[in-house]
C-alpha positions in Angstrom: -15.7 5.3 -20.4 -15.4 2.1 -22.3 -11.4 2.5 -21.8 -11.5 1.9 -17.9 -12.8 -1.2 -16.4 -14.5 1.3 -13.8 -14.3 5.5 -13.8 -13.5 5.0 -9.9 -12.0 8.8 -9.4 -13.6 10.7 -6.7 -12.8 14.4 -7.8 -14.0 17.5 -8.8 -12.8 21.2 -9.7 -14.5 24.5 -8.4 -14.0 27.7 -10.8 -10.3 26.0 -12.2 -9.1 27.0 -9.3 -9.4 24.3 -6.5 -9.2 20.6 -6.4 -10.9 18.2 -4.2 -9.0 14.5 -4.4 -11.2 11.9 -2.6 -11.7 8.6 -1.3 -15.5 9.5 -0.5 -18.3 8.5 -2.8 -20.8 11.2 -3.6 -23.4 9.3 -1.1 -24.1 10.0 2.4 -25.3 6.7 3.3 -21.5 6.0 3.8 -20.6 9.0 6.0 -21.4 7.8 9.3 -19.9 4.7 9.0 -17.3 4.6 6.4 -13.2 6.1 7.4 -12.8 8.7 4.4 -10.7 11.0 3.7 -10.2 14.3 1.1 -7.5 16.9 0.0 -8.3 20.4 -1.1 -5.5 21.0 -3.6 -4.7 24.6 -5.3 -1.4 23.7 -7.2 -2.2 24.9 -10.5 -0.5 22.4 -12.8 -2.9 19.8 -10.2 -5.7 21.5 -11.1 -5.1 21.8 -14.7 -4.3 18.6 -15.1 -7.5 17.2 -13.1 -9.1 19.4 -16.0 -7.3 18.5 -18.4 -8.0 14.4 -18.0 -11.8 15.4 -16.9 -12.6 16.7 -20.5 -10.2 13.7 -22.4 -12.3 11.1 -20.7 -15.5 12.8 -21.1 -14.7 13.4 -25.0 -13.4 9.3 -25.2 -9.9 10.4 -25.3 -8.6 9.8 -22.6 -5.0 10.7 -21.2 -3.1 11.3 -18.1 -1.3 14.5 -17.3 1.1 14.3 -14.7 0.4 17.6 -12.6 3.3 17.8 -10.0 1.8 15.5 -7.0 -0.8 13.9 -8.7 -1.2 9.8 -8.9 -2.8 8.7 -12.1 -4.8 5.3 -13.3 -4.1 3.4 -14.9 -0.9 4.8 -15.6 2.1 5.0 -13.0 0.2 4.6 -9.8 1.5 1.3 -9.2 5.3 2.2 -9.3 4.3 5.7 -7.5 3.3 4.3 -4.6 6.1 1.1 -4.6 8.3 4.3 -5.1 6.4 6.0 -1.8 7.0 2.4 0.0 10.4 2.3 -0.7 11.4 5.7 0.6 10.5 4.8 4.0 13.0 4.4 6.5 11.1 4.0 9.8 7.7 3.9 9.0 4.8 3.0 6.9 0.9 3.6 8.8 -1.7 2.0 6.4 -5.6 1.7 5.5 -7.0 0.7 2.4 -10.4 -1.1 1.4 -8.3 -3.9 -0.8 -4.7 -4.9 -0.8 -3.9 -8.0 -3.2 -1.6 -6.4 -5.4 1.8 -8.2 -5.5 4.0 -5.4 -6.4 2.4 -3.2 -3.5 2.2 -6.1 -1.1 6.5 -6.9 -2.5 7.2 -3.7 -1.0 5.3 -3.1 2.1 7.7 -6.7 2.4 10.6 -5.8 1.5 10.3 -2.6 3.6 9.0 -4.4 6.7 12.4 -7.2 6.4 14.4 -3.7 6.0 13.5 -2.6 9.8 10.2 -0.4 8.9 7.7 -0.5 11.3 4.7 -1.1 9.1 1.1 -0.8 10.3 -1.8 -1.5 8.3 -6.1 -0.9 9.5 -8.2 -2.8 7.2 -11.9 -4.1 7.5 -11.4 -7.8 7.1 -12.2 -9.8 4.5 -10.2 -14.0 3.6 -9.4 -12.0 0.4 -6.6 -10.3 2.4 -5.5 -13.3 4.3 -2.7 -13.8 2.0 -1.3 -10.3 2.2 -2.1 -10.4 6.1 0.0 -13.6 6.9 2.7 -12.4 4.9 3.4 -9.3 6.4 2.5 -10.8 10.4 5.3 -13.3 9.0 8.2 -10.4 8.6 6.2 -8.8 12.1 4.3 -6.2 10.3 1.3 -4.7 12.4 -2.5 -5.6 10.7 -5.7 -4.9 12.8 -9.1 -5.7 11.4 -12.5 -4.1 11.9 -15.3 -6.6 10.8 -18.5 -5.2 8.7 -19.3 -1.9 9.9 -18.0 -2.1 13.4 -17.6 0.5 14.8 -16.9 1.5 11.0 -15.9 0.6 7.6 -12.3 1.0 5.8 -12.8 2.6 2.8 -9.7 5.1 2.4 -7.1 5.0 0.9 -4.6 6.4 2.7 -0.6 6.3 3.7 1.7 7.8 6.2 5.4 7.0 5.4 8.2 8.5 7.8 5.7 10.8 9.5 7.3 13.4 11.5 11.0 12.7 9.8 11.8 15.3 6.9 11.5 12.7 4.1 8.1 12.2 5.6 5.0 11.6 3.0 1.6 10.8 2.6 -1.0 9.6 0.0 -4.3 9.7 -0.6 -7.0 9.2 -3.2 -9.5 6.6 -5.0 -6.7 3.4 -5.6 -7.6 0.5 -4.0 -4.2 -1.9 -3.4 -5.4 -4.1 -6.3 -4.3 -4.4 -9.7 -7.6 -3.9 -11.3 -7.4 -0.6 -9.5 -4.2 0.1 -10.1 -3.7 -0.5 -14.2 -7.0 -0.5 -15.2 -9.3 1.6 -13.1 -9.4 5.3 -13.6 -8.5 6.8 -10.4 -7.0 9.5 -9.0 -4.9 10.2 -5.7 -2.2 13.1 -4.7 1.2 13.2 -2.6 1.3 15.0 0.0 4.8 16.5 1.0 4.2 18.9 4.0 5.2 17.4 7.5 1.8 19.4 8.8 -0.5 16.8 6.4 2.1 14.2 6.8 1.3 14.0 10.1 -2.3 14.6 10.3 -2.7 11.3 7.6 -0.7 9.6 10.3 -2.6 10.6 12.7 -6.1 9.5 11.4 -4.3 5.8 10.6 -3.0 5.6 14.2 -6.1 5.2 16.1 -7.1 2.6 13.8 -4.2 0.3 13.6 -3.8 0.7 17.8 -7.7 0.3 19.2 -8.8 -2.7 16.5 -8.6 -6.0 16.4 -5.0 -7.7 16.3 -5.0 -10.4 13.5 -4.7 -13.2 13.5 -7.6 -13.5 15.4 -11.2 -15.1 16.1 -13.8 -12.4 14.6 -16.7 -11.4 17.1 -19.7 -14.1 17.1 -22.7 -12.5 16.1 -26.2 -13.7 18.2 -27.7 -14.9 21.5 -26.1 -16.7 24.4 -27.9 -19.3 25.8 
């Protein structure tokens, strides 16, 4: 659609019954290298509203109906997920392809300088650094993987207060950017139940704890002599 800079949703609906929210691209080149990750969702006024925006944007439309846990761009995903940041009172586990946008970056901040623990997994890339050095600065938690070793970072996903019983998760297609954001369409879900909670948590951990600590020297590719 001529109204998005990119259609970047990763979705689909079987039968209007069930919803599958993604990160994942529809190729399987990516599957044995790439961290993913999907919801099945059958909340009805979720799946109707996935409908619902599928045939808007389809027609030229477009629109976004809210559902009842569903994050829409462009539209509110920025402040949804400043609002998901700013909940957090112990915690905030992290792994996204892109992070540059300032009002997301503001908050993982401001909740790191409030006592948060906040742990982020990314692949690298020197268009992070900024984000990176602030958050090292207020002793956030950022480990790198570099290229596709031993694999690529591209979910989107967050654990906030896992295991406490304000405890919440996202994930979906936004990349932390502001082109993704405000005016991408994309879709992602909230997840409220401590059992998916902690199983998001659980796929970040691994991540953040057996990478690369940054700052540091990326592996030098080639020979020794």
């Amino acid at each position: 659609s001529s109204r998005y800079f990119a259609t970047h949703e990763k979705a689909f609906v079987i039968d209007n019954r069930t919803a599958v929210v993604m990160s994942l691209n529809l190729t399987a080149r990516y599957y044995a290298t790439s961290r993913d990750a999907a919801v099945v969702d059958v909340d009805r006024a979720d799946v109707a509203a996935i409908e619902s925006v599928f045939t808007a944007d389809l027609n030229g439309a477009g629109g976004v109906p809210a559902g009842d846990d569903l994050v829409w761009s462009p539209g509110q995903s920025w402040a949804d997920l400043v609002a998901l940041i700013g909940r957090a009172r112990r915690s905030i586990a992290l792994e996204s392809e892109e992070l540059t946008s300032p009002a997301v970056v503001s908050a993982l901040l401001s909740a790191a300088r409030r006592g948060v623990r906040v742990s982020i997994a990314m692949t690298y890339s020197d268009r992070w650094r900024p984000a990176f050095s602030a958050l090292r600065r207020v002793r956030g938690r950022v480990s790198v993987m570099y290229g596709e070793t031993p694999l690529y970072v591209h979910a989107k996903l967050m654990a906030v207060d896992a295991g406490l019983p304000n405890g919440a998760a996202f994930v979906g297609s936004e990349n932390l950017t502001d082109a993704s954001l405000l005016h991408n369409r994309e879709l992602g879900v909230i997840l409220m139940q401590p059992r998916l909670v902690r199983r998001v948590a659980e796929v970040i951990a691994p991540d953040v704890a057996d990478r690369t600590p940054w700052p540091a020297q990326p592996p030098i590719a080639g020979r020794l002599f």
